[in-house]
N, C-alpha and C positions, 0 to 999 in steps of 0.2 A: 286324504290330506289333513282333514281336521284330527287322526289320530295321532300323523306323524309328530303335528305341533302340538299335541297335548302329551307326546310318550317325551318329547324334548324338552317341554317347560317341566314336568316331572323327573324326569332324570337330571337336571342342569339344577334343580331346588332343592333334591337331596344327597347331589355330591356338594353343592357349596356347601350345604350342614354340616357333611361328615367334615371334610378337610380344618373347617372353624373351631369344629371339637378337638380335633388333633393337637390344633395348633397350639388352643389355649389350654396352659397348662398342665400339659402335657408333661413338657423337658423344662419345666422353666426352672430356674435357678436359684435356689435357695443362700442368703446370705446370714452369715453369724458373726457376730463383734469378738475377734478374742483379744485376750487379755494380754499382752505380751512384753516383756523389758527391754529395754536397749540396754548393751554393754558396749562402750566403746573403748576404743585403742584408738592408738597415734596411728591407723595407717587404715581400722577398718570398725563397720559398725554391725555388732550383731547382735539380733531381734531373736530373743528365744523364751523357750514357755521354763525352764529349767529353776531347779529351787535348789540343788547344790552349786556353792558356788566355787566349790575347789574343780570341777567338771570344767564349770566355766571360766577360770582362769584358763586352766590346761590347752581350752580349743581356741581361746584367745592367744596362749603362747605358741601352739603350732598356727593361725593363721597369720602371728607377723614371723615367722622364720623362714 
């Protein structure tokens, strides 16, 4: 009996360790600030990384048509 409660507080002490290590840090999510313009128009607003600006007219004129 005294084995069974010692193979059980043993196995139950190093699956919680595993699963905690998984957990953290594992997938966690990395966040980056970007840099980004608004262009707007009378009907929409677009947020783009772009440094030509005849480009961004262009997609401005096909998104009010």
């Amino acid at each position: 009996m005294k084995k069974q409660i010692s193979f059980f507080l043993f196995f139950l002490f190093f699956t919680g360790l595993h699963l905690q290590a998984q957990y953290f840090g594992r997938n966690k999510p990395r966040y980056r600030t970007f840099d980004f313009s608004v262009y707007q128009t009378p009907h929409f607003e677009i947020y783009h990384y772009l440094k030509n600006k005849e480009v961004l007219g262009r997609f401005a004129l096909w998104a009010e048509t």
